[in-house]
matplotlib code that plots the C-alpha trace (Angstrom):
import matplotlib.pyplot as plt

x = [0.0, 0.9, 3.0, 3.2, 0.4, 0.7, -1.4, -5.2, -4.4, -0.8, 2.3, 4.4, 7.8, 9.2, 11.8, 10.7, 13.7, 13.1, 13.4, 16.0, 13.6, 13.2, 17.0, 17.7, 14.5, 16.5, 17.3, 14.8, 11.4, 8.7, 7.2, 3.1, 0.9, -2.8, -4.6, -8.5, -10.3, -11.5, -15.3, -18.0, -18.0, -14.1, -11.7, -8.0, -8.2, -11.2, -8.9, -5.8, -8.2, -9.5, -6.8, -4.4, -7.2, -7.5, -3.5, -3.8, -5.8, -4.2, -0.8, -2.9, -3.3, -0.1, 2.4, 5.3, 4.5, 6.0, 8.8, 12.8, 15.3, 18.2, 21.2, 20.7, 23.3, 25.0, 28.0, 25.8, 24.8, 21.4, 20.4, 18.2, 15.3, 12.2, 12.4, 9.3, 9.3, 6.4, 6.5, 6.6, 5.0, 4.5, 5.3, 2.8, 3.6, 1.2, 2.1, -0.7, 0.5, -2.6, -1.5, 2.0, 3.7, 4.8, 2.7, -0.4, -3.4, -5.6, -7.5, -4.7, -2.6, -6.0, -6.5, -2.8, -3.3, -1.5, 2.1, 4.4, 6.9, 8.9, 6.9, 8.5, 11.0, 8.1, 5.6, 8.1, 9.2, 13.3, 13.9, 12.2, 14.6, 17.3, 18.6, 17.2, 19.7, 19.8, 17.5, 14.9, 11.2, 8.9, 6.6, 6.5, 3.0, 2.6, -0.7, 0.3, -3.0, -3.7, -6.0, -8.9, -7.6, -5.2, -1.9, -1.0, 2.7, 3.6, 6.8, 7.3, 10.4, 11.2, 12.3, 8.8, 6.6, 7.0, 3.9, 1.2, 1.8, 2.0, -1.6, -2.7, -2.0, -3.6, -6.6, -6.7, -5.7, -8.8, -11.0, -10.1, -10.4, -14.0, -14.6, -13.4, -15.7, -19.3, -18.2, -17.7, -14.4, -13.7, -11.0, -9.9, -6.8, -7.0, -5.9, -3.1, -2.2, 1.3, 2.3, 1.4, 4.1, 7.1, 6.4, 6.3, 8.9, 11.1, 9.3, 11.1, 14.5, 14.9, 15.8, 14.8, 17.3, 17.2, 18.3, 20.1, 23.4, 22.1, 22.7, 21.9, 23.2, 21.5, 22.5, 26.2, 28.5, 29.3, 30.9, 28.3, 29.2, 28.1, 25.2, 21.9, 22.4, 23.9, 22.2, 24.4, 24.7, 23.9, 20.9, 23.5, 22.1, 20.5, 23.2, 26.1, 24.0, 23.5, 26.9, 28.4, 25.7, 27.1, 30.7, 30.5, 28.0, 29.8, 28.4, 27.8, 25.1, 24.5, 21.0, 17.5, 16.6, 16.1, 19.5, 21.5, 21.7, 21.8, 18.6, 16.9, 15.2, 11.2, 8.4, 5.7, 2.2, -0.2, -3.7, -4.9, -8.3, -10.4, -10.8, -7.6, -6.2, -8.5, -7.3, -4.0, -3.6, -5.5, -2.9, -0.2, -1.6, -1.7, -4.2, -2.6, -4.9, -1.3, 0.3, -2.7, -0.9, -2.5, -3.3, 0.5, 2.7, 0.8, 2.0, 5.6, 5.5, 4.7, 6.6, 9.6, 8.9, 7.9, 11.2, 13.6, 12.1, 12.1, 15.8, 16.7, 20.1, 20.6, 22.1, 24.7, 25.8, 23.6, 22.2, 19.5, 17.7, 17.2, 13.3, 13.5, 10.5, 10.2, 7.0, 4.7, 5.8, 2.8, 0.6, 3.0, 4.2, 3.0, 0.9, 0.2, 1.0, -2.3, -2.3, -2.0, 1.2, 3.3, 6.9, 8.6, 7.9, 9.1, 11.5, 13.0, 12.6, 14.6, 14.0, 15.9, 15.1, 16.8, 16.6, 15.9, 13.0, 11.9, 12.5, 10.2, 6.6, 4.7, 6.4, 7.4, 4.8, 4.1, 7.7, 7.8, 4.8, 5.7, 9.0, 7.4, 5.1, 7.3, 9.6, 7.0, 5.6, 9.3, 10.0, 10.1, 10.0, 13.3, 15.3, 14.6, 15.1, 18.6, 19.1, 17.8, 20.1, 23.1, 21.9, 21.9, 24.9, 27.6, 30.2, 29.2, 31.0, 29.5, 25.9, 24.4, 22.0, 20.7, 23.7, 22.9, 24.7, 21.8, 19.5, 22.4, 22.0, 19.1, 18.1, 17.1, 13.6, 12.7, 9.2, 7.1, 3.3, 1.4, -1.9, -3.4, -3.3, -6.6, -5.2, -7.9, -10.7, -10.7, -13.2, -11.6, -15.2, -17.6, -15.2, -12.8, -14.0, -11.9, -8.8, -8.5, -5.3, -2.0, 1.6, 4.2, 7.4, 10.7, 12.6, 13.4, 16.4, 17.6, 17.2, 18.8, 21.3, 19.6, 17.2, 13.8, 11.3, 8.0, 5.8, 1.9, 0.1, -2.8, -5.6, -8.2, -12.1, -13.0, -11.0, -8.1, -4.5, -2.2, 1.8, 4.5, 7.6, 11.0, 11.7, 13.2, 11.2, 12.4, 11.7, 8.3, 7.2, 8.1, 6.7, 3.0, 3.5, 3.9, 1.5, 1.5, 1.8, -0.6, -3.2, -3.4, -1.9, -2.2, -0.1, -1.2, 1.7, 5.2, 7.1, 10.6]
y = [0.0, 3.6, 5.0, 8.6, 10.7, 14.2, 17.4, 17.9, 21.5, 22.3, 23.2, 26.2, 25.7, 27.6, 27.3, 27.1, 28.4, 26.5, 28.5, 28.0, 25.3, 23.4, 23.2, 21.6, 19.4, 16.0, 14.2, 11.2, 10.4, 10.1, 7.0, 5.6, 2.9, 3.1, -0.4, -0.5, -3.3, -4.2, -5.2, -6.7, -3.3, -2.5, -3.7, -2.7, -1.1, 1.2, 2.3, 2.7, 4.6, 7.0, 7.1, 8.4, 10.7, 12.5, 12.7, 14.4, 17.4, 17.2, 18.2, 20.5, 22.6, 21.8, 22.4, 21.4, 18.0, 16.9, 18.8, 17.9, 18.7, 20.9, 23.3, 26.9, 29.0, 30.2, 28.2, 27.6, 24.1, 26.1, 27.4, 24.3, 24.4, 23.0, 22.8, 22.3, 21.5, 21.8, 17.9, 17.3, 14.2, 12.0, 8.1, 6.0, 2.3, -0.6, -4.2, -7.4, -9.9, -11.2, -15.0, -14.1, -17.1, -15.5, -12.2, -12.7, -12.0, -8.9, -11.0, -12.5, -8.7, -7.6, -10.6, -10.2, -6.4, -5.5, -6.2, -5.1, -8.4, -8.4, -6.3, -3.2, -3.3, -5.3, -2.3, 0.6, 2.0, 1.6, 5.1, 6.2, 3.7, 5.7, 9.2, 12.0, 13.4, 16.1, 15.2, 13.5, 13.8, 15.4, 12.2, 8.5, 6.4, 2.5, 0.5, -2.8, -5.2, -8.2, -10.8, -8.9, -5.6, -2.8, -0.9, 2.2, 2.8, 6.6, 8.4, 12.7, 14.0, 16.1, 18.9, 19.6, 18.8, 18.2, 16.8, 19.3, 19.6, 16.1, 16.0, 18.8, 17.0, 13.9, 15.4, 17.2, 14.1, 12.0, 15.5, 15.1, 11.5, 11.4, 13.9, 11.2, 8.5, 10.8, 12.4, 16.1, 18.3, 21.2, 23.1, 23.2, 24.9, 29.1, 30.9, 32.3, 29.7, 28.8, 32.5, 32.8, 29.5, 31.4, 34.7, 32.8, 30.6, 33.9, 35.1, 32.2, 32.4, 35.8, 36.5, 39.4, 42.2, 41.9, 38.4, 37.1, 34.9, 31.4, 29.4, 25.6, 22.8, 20.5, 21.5, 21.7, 23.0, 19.9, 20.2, 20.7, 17.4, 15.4, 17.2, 17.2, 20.1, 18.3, 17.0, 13.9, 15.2, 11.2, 8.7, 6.5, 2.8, 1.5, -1.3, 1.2, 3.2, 1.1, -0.5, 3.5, 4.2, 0.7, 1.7, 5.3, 4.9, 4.9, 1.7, 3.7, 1.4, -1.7, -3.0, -1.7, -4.7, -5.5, -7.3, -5.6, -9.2, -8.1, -8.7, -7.5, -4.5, -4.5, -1.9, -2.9, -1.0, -0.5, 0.5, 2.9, 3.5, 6.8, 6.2, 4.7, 7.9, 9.7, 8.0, 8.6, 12.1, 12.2, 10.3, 12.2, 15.4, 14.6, 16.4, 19.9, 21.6, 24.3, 21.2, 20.3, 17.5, 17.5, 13.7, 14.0, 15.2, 12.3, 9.6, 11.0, 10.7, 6.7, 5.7, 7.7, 7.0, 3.1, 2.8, 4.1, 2.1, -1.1, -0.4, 0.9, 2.6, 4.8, 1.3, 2.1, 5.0, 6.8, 10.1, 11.2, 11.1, 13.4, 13.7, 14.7, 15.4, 17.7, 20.3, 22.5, 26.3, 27.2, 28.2, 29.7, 33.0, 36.2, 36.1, 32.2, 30.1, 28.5, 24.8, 24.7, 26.0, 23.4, 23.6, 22.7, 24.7, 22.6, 22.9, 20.1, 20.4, 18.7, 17.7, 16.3, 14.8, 12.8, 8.7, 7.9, 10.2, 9.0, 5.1, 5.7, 4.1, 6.8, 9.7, 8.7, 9.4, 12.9, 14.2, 12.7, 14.4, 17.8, 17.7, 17.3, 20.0, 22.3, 21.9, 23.1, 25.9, 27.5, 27.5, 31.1, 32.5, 34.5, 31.6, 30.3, 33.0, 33.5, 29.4, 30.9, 33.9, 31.3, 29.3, 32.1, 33.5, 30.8, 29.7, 27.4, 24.8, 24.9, 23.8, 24.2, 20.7, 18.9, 16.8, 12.8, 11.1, 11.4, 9.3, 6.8, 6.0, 3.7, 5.2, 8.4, 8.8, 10.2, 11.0, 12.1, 13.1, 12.7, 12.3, 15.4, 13.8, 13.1, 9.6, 7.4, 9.7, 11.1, 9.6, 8.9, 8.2, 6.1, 3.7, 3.6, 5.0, 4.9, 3.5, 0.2, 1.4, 3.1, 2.4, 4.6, 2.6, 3.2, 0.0, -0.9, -2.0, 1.3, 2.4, -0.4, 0.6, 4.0, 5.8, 3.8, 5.9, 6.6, 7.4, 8.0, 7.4, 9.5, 9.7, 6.7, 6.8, 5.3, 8.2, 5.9, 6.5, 3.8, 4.1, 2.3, 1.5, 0.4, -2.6, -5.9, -9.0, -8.5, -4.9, -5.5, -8.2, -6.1, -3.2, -5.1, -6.5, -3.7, -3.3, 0.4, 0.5, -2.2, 0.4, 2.3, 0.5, -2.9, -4.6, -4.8, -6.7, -6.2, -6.6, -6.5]
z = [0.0, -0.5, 2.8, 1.9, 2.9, 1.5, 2.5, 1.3, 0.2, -1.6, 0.9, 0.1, 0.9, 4.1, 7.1, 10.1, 12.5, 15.7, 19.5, 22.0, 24.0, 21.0, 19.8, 23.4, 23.5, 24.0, 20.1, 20.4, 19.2, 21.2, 20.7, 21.2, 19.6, 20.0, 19.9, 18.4, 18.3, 14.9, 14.4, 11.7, 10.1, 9.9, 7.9, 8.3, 4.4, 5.8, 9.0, 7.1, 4.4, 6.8, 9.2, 6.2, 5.2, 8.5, 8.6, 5.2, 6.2, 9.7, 7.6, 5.9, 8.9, 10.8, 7.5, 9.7, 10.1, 6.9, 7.3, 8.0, 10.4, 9.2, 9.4, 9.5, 7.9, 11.0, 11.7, 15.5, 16.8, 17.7, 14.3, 13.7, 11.1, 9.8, 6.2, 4.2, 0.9, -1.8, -2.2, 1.3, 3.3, 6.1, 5.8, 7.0, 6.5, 6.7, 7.9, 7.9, 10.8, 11.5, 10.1, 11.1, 13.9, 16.7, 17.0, 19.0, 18.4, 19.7, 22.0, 23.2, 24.1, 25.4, 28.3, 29.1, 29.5, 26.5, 27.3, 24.1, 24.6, 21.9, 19.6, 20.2, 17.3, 15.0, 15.4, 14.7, 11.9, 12.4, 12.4, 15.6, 17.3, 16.8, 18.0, 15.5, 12.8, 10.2, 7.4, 10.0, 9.6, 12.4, 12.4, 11.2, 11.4, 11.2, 11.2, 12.2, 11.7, 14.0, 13.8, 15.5, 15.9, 15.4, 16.4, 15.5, 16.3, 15.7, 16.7, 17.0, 16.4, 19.6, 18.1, 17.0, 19.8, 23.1, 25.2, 24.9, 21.4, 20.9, 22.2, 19.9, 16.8, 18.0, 18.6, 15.2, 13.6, 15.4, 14.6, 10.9, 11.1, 12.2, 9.9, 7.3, 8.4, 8.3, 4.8, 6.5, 5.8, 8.1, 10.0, 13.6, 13.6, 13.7, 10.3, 11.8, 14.3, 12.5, 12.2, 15.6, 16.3, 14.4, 16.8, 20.1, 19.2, 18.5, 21.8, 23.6, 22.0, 23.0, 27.2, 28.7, 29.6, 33.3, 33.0, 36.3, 36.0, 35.7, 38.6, 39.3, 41.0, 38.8, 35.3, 33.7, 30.9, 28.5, 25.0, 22.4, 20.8, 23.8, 24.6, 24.2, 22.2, 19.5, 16.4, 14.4, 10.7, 9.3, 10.9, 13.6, 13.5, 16.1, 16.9, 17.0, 19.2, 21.5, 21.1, 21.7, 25.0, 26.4, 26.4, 27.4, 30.1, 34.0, 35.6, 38.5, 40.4, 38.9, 38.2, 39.4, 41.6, 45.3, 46.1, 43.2, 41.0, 37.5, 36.3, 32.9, 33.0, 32.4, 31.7, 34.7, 33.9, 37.0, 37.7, 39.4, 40.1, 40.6, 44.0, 44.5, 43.3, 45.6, 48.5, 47.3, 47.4, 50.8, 52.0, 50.8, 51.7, 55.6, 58.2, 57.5, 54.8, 54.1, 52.9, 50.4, 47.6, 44.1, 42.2, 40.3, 43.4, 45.3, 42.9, 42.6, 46.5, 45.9, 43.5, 45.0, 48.3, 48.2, 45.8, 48.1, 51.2, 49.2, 48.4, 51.9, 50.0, 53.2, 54.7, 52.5, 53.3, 50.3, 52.4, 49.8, 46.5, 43.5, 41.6, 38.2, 36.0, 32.9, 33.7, 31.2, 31.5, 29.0, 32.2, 33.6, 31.4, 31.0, 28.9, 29.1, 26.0, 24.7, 24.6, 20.2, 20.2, 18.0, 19.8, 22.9, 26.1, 29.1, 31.9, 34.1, 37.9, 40.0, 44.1, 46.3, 49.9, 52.4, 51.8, 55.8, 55.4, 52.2, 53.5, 56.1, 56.3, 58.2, 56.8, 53.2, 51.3, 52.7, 52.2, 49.0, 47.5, 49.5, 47.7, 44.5, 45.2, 47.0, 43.6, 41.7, 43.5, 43.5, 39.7, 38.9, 34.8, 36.4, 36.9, 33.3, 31.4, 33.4, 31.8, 28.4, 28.5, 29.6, 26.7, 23.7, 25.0, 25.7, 22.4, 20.0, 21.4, 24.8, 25.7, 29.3, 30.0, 33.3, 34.5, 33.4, 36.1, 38.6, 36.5, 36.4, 39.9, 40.7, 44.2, 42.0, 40.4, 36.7, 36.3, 32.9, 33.4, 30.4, 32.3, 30.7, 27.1, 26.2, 23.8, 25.5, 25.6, 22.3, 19.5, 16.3, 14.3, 13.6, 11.8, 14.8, 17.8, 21.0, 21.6, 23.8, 25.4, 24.3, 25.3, 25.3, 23.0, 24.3, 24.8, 28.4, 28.3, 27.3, 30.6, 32.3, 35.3, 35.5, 37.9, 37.7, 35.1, 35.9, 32.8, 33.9, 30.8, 29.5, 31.6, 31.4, 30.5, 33.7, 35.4, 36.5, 35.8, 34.1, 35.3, 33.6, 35.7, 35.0, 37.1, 37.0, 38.2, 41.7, 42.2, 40.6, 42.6, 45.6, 45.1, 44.6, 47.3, 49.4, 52.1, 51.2, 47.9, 47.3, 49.2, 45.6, 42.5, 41.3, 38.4, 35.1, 33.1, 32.9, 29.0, 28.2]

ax = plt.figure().add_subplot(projection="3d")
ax.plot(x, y, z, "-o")
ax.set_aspect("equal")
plt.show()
């Protein structure tokens, strides 16, 4: 079948020169597949039909999407671009493994909770595998069919979208889509929404005159060549990547489980219901109403609180542990950035708190989730614009980035909220409807000996929360059966 899916209405070539935020947004794809159930009434041509027809005008509106990565003029690591050219596109492949040995069926991923066991690689297209490089596209789509359903496997380039914009051109994409299926054509997206992109990303790539001297424990000066900064000039394959991570990565702490044996890393995804959740953040929040603890802070305080009392690392002579979890500064400027702007606005906050306190049943889940919040509350639009002006102003050859070796030590925590996504609530026609589930695709095993990731999926229909976990068998095992943390999440599956 045809993968390239080109714009309803002609694109007009343009650069798109990308902000400061977006040039350091880290070079990797971010990575979900959606999984649909397919019925009497849907065949996987009709889905792939209508699917590649909503993408089309989706493009239409968001011109950037089928766009490249590339070099700017300026001899400057940060003068990245979008370049759009008039025959411009998206690639969205299509794979039938529905009589395929080995590759289970949708009824089969559904009653084991969708676990993505050895599909990760099968359901991606290659590229999204591997760190982004100059001449990368800003989205890749594959409809991988089952026998009896569905999976949608589709990766964003980062320097595009973070999160929020993610979200914005899903639902545009399901808009259009269901627009598809009941023969209607209209557009979501504001006339001058894209102009209004290439002002705020200048807006962002531009500090303020009062800037302060930038100054933060957490974040360092590293050559521009090893930095996140940096964009390779060719695609890097995904065996000499991982071959190159291996050797230049410390082993600072050996694996992620209880006893420290070196066990293989696993994605664990739990439940957690609405009143679970409500429970939850009563619990966190204590009898003090000052010290009120929202839903998110409350499960940073479990995982990072149960984690570091499982491990008990203070025995060994560890005295604390660092919280690290990129947050939305949309909100937060003035004026506030609406949610459909297409670019990266986030910041990384980082907490720290002492283990014994964090290690301790009575008191670990309140300190936990008061660190969290208390991290939160203090970011200032000050401080970042000091890290913006640090960022425009130091040599090529230098790039200021949140020091790695904290998330290389397993009694640290790394957390990513994408609860506000609307992926499971949002209807995507009459031909496809909701979504079953989603799962966010980043291999585990890339993030073996490191701090254990926490990923909260997008917020469930019933009102629950779904949480992904890096864990080995061990450390899973424990943690369910953890007299408090079995209180508020149960297991789900667990996948390599």
């Amino acid at each position: 079948m045809e993968s390239k899916v080109y714009p309803s209405t002609a694109l007009v070539p343009a650069i798109i020169e990308l902000s400061i935020p977006d040039v350091y947004s880290p070079k990797s794809w971010v990575c979900q597949t959606h999984f649909w159930p397919l019925h009497s009434e849907l065949t996987p041509e009709r889905a792939f039909d209508v699917l590649r027809q909503g993408l089309s005008r989706t493009i239409s509106e968001i011109p950037a999407l089928a766009g490249i990565a590339v070099r700017g003029p300026k001899n400057d690591p940060r003068d990245i671009a979008i370049e759009i050219k008039e025959d411009g596109c998206v690639d969205f492949a299509y794979e039938d493994f529905s009589a395929k040995d080995g590759i289970p069926s949708y009824a089969e991923l559904k009653q084991a909770g969708f676990p993505l066991t050895n599909l990760i690689e099968t359901f991606s297209q290659s590229i999204t595998l591997t760190p982004i490089s100059e001449g990368a596209p800003m989205l890749l789509v594959k409809l991988n069919v089952l026998q009896g359903g569905l999976a949608m496997a589709f990766g964003f380039n980062h320097l595009l979208t973070d999160a929020t914009a993610m979200a914005e051109v899903e639902r545009l994409w399901s808009l259009h889509t269901a627009d598809v299926s009941s023969g209607r054509q209209q557009t979501y997206r504001a006339k001058d929404a894209n102009k209004m992109d290439v002002e705020l990303r200048k807006r962002f790539s531009v500090p303020t005159s009062d800037a302060a001297e930038f100054e933060n424990p957490h974040w360092t000066i590293f050559p521009t060549e090893h930095s996140q900064l940096h964009l390779a000039p060719r695609p890097i394959s995904k065996s000499f990547f991982e071959k190159t991570k291996s050797e230049r990565l410390p082993q600072v702490d050996g694996s992620t489980s209880v006893k420290g044996d070196p066990e293989t890393v696993k994605w664990c995804h739990w439940y957690f219901s609405p009143e679970s959740l409500v429970a939850l953040k009563k619990d966190a929040s204590g009898p003090d109403p000052v010290k009120w603890i929202s839903t998110m802070n409350a499960m940073v305080g479990l995982f990072w609180s149960r984690l570091s009392s499982i491990r008990q690392k203070s025995r060994d002579g560890v005295s604390s542990s660092l919280c690290l979890f990129p947050m939305n500064m949309r909100s937060r400027f003035d004026p506030p950035v609406g949610s459909d702007f297409i670019g990266n606005l986030v910041d990384v906050v980082f907490t720290v708190s002492p283990l014994q306190e964090l290690e301790d049943d009575a008191l670990g889940l309140q300190v936990a989730a008061y660190s969290a919040r208390s991290a939160v509350k203090g970011w200032s639009s000050e401080a970042w614009n000091s890290w913006l002006a640090m960022a425009v102003n130091l040599p090529a050859e230098q790039a200021i980035c949140p020091n790695p070796l904290p998330l290389l030590q397993t009694h640290n925590l790394g957390f990513n909220d994408y609860s506000n996504l609307q992926s499971n609530t949002l209807d995507w026609g009459s031909d496809l409807g909701h979504i079953d589930v989603t799962r966010y695709m980043k291999p585990a095993a890339s993030l073996a000996k490191c701090a254990t990731a926490v990923i909260v999926h997008p917020r469930l229909r019933d009102g629950g929360l779904a949480v992904a976990t890096t864990n080995t068998d061990s450390m899973c095992k424990a943690l369910e059966q953890d007299h408090v943390f079995s209180r508020y999440g149960k297991l789900v599956c667990s996948y390599v």
